[in-house]
Each structure stands twice: as structure tokens, then as C-alpha cells.
C-alpha positions in Angstrom: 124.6 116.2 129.3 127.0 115.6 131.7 130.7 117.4 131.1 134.3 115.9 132.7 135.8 120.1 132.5 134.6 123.2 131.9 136.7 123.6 128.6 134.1 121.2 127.0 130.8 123.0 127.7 130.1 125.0 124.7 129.1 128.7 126.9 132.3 127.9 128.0 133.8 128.0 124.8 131.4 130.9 123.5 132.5 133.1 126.8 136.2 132.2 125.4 135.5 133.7 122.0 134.0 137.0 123.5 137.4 137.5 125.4 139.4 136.8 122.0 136.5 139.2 120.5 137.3 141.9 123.4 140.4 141.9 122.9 140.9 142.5 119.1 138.2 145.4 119.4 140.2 146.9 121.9 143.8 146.8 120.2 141.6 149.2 117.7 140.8 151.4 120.5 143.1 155.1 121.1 145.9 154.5 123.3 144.4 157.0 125.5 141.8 154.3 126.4 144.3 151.6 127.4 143.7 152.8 131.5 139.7 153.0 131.2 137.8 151.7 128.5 140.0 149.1 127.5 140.7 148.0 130.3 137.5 147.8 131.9 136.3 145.9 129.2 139.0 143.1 129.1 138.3 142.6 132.7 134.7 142.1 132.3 135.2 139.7 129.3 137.5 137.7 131.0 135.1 137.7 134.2 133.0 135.9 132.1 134.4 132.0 131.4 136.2 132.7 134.3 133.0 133.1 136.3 131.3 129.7 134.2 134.7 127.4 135.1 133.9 128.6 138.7 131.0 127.4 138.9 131.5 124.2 137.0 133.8 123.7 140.3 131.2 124.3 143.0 129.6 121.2 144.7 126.1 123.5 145.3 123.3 124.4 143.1 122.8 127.6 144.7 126.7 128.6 144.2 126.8 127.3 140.8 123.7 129.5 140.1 125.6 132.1 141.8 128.6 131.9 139.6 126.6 131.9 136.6 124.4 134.9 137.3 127.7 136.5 138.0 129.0 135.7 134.5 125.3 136.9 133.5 126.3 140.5 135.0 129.8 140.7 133.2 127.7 140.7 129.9 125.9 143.3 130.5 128.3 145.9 131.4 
């Protein structure tokens, strides 16, 4: 299946939900953590759509693969 923009393609949307996810888990976090934790971890959620609608703009296989191995790499931290 072929898709017009990024916001269509359902990891897309699924990476999107983790960020919204993130984000509410972290608001529950101690303020201490606001610096470190927190903020390490809404930076590697967001990495992760962000990562997918880069590579839904790249012309090449191998950079689209690229982009979405990076995405890949943001989960697992």
C-alpha cells in the first residue's frame, strides 16, 4: 500500500501514541527527574515518528531503511 504522507501510515500513528504515552508517564515522574529521566525519555519517544516521517521523505531504499532502523534504536532505550 502506497501512502500520500506519513501522517497516514499506521507506525506512524502508533509511534505518535507512544510520544502521547511518554509523556503522561512522565508528568507522574518526581520533579527531580524533569533534567534526566524525563527528559531523556521524551526525547527518544519523539525520535521515534520523527525518525519514520524522515524516512518516508527519502528518495533511497538504503536511507529509508536507515531512518527506520534509527526509529528501531529509539525503542529500545
Amino acid at each position: 500500500m502506497s501512502y500520500k504522507d506519513f501522517f497516514k501510515v499506521p507506525v506512524w500513528k502508533q509511534a505518535s501514541k507512544i510520544v502521547e504515552d511518554v509523556n503522561g508517564l512522565c508528568i507522574k515522574l518526581p520533579k527531580s527527574e524533569d533534567f534526566a529521566l524525563s527528559s531523556q525519555l521524551k526525547r527518544a519517544a519523539l525520535s521515534i515518528p520523527s525518525n519514520i516521517a524522515e524516512a518516508f521523505g527519502r528518495n533511497h531504499t538504503k536511507d529509508k531503511i536507515n531512518f527506520y532502523y534509527f526509529a528501531r534504536g529509539s525503542l529500545m532505550k
